[in-house]
C-alpha positions as CSV (number, residue, x, y, z in Angstrom):
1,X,-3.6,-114.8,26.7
2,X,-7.1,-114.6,25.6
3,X,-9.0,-110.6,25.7
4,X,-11.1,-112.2,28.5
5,X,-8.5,-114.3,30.2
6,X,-9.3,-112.5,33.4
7,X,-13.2,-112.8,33.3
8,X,-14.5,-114.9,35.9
9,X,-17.3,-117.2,34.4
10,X,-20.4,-117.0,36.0
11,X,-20.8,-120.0,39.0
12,X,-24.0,-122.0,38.2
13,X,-25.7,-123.8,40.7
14,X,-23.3,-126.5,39.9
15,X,-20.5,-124.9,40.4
16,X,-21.1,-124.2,44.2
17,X,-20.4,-120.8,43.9
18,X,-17.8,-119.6,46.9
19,X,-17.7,-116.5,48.8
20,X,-14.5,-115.7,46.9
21,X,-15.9,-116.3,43.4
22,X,-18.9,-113.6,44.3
23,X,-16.1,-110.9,45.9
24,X,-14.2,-111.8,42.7
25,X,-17.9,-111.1,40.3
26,X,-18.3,-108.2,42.2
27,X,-14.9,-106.5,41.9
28,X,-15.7,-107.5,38.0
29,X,-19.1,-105.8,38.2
30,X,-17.3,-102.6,39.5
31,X,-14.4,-102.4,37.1
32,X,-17.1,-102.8,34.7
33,X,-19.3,-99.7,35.9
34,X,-16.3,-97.9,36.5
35,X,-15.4,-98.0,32.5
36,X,-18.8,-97.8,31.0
37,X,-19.0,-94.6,33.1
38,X,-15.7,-93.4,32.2
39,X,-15.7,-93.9,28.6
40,X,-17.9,-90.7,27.3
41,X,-15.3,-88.5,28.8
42,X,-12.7,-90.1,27.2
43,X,-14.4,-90.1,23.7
44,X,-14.8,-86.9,23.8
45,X,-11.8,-85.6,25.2
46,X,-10.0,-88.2,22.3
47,X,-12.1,-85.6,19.9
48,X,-11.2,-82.4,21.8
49,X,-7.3,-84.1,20.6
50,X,-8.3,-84.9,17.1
51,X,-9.4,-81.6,16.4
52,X,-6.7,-79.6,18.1
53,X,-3.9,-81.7,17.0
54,X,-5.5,-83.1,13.3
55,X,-5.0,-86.7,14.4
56,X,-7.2,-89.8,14.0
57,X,-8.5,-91.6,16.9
58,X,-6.2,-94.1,17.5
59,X,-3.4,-91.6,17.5
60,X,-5.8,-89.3,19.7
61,X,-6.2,-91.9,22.5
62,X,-2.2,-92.8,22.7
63,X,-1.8,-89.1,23.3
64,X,-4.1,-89.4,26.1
65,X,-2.5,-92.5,27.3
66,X,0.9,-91.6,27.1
67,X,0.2,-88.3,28.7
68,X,-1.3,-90.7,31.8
69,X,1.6,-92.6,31.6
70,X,4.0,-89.9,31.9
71,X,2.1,-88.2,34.6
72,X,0.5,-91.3,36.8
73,X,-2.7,-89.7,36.4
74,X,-5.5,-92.2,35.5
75,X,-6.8,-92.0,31.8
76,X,-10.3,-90.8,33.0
77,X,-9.0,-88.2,34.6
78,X,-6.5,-86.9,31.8
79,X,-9.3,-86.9,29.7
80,X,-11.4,-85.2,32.4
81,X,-8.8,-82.0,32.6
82,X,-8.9,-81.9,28.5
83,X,-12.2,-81.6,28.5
84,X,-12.8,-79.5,31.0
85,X,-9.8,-77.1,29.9
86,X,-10.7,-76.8,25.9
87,X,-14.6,-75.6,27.3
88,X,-12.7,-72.8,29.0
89,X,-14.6,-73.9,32.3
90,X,-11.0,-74.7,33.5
91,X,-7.2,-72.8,33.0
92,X,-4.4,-75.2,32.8
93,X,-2.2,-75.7,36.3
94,X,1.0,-74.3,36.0
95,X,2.2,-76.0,38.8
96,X,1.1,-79.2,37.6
97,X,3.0,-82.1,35.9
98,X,4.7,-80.3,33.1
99,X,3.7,-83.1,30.5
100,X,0.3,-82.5,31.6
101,X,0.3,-78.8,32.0
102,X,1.8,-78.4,28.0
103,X,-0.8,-80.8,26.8
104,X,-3.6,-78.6,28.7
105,X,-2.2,-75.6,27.5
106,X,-2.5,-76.5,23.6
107,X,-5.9,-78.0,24.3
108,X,-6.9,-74.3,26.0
109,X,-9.0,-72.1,24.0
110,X,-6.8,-68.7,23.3
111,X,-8.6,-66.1,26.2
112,X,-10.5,-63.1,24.4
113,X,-8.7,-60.4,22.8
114,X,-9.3,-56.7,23.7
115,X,-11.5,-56.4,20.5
116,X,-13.2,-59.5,21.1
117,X,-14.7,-58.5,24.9
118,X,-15.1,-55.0,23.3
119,X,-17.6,-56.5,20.6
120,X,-19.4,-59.0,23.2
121,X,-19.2,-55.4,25.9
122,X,-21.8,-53.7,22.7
């Protein structure tokens, strides 16, 4: 199987383009979008796992997917949580998927010691 095997070539006027060819183009369009939009977050959360964890990229990302694997959470949104958790804009879930909860929980900036709100507090 070819990397495109499941692109739909383009009907030309030829072709006599059928109602099902466009549906199928437009689902292709979508899934498309959907990626283009989704793949920022996941760089960047593939960093946030680099840096925390001293891997390369390629290692970063099968974190990511096996963590969406073990916890049927879409990629995007795994990488979503990490990077919403190591800003500190979000805490890690305990009551979520344990896989997914001890990944967040690494990936979690360590909350302020006493000295360090007493110094920001001056």
């Amino acid at each position: 199987m070819t990397p495109h095997s499941n692109v739909v070539p383009f009907p030309t006027d030829d072709d006599g383009a059928t109602a099902a060819d466009t549906t199928a183009l437009q689902a292709q369009i979508c899934d498309l979008q959907r990626a283009l939009l989704s793949l920022p977050v996941i760089e960047q959360a593939k960093g946030v796992v680099m840096r925390q964890f001293r891997v390369d990229a390629e290692t970063a990302f099968a974190v990511l997917d096996r963590v969406s694997q073990d916890t049927n959470i879409k990629v995007r949104e795994v990488a979503a949580l990490v990077c919403e958790v190591s800003c500190g804009h979000q805490r890690p879930d305990p009551g979520a998927d344990p896989v997914l909860a001890h990944v967040l929980d690494q990936l979690a900036p360590a909350p302020p010691t006493s000295e360090a709100a007493a110094d920001r507090s001056r």
